[in-house]
N, C-alpha and C positions, 0 to 999 in steps of 0.2 A: 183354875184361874188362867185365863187368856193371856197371852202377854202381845201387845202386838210392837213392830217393828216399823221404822219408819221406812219406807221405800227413798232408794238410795236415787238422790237427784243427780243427773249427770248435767255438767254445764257443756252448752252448746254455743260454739264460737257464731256471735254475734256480725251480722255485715251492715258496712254504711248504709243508711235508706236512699233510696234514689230519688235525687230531685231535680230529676229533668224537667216534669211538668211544671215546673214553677216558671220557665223561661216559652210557654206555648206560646206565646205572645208574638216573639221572636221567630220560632219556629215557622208559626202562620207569614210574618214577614216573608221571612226566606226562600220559603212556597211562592208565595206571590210574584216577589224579585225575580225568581227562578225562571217562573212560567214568562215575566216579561222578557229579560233579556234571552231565553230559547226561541221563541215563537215571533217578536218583534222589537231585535236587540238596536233601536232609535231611543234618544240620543246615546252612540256605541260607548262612550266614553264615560259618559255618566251612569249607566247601568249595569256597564265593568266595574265601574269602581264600588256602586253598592255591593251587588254583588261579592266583589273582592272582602269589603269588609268583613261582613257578615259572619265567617268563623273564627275572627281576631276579637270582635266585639262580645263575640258570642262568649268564647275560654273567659274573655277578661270578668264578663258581669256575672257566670255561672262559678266565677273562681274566688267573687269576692269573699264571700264565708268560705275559702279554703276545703270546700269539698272534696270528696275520694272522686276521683278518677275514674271511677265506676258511677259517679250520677250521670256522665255525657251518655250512658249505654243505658238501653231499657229489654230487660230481659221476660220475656212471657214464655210460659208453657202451654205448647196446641196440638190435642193428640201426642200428648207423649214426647213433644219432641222442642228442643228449646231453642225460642227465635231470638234473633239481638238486633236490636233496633238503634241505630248510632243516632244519635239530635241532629234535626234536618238542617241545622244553621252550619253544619261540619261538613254533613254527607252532600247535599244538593249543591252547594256552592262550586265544590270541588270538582262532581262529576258535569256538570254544567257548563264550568270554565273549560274544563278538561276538551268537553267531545264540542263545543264554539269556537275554539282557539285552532283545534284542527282541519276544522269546517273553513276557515274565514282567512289562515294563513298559512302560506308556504316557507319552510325551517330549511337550512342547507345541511343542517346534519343535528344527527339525534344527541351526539353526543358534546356537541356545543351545548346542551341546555342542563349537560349532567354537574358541571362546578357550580352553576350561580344556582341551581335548581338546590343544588345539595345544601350549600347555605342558606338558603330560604329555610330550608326543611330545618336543620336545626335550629336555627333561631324560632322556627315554631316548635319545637319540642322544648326550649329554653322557656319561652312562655308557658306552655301545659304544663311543666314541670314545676315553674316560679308560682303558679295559678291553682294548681291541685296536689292532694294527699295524693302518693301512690295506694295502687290496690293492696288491701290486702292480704298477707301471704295463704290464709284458710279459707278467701274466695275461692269457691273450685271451679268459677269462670274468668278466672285468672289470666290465662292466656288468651283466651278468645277477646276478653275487654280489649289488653292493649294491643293484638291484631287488629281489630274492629278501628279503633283510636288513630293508631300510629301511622296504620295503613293509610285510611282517607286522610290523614293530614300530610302523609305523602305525594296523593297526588295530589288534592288541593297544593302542596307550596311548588310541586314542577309546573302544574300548569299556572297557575299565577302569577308564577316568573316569567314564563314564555307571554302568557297575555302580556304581563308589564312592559315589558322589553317589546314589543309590539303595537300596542294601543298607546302608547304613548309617547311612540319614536316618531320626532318631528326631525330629522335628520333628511338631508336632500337626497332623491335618490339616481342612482346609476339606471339608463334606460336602456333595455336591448331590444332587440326586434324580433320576431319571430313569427314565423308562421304557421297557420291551424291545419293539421294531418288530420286531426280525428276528431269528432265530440263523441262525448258519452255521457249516462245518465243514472246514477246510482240510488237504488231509493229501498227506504226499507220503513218500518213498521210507522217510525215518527219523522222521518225525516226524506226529504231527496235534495242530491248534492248532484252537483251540472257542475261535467271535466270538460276542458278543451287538452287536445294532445299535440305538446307542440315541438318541433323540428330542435335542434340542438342551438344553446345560444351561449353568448358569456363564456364561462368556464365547463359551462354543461353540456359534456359531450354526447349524451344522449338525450333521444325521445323522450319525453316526460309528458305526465298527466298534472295539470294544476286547476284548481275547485277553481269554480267560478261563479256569476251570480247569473240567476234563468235569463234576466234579462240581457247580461252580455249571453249567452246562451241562443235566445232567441234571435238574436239581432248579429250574429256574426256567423258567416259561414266556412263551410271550412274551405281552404286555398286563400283564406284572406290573412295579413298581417298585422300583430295585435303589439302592444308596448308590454315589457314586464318592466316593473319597479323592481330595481334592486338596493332593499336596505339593510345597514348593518345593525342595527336594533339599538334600543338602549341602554341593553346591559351587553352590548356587544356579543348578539347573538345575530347571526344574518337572515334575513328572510327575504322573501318577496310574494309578486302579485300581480297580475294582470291589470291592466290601468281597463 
């Protein structure tokens, strides 16, 4: 007589499903937005502020069923090796603001944008946090999710601060004078930025490079004498600009 045995089942820890594609919608926006305000950021102020939205609207609607923290990440395997794809409404926005705000404005110091940057940053971790399940703890991409996550919502909230406190300082500003030493010309795979190099003005004792637009570019030579705006921002951060 045979007897036979039941093969012994092991339970295997179970992970949230991902439901980023439900928000492609969004997504497709964000691309879109993205591509306007990089390539031709008119009206400036109206396509910041889409823009701007975009990762706040994004946590709020992907958060209203209280999902894991791990739907904003989308995990594939290719040849062996595992890609994480963060929701383009988080990643584009961020790097977007990020490398347009350095492009279009000049900052007096890095470290003026580190207090108001830092509060942005939490109050957007307060939301992701109020919005989503954490991961987890038998996810084994545990770590990588909230690197992926935390990260880009890092720079998304510094540079968002620095745009806000910028695009929307309507404050009078301080004019100095100065004169063009050098132009130069920076260009790389998606982009070219046009410097003027100019003599020391204001409180700035030295030489300095400040981005400017082709058309001042084109149209100003060097030995001529150009305006800087100098403003204190509106989260009282100082910047300025070449009129």
């Amino acid at each position: 007589m045979k007897v036979y045995r039941k093969k012994r089942q092991h339970n295997k820890p179970t992970f949230p499903k991902v439901t980023l594609h439900q928000l492609d919608w969004l997504e497709w926006i964000s691309i879109g937005l993205c591509i306007w305000f990089w390539f031709y950021p008119h009206p400036y102020k109206l396509v910041f502020g889409l823009v701007l939205s975009l990762p706040i609207i994004g946590l709020i609607i992907n958060g209203l069923s209280k999902p894991n923290l791990a739907s904003l990440v989308s995990i594939t395997n290719q040849k062996g090796e595992e890609k994480y794809d963060l929701a383009d409404f988080i990643e584009f926005p961020g790097l977007i603001i990020f490398i347009r705000v350095l492009i279009d404005y000049e900052f007096e110091s890095f470290f003026s944008i580190l207090k108001v940057g830092t509060i942005s940053f939490l109050l957007l971790l307060v939301i992701l946090g109020t919005t989503h399940k954490l991961v987890h703890k038998t996810n084994p991409n545990i770590v990588l999710i909230y690197l992926t996550v935390v990260g880009n919502i890092a720079i998304y909230s510094y540079a968002a601060t620095y745009g806000i406190n910028c695009v929307f300082d309507n404050s009078i500003p301080k004019i100095y004078q100065a004169k063009v030493i050098n132009k130069s010309i920076s260009s790389g795979r998606r982009s070219t930025t046009y410097y003027f190099r100019v003599e020391p003005w204001g409180h700035h004792r030295d030489a300095e490079n400040i981005s400017i637009t082709k058309t001042q570019y084109n149209e100003t030579e060097i030995g001529q004498t150009v305006s800087i705006d100098f403003k204190e921002g509106l989260l009282n951060i100082p910047w300025y600009y070449i009129e």
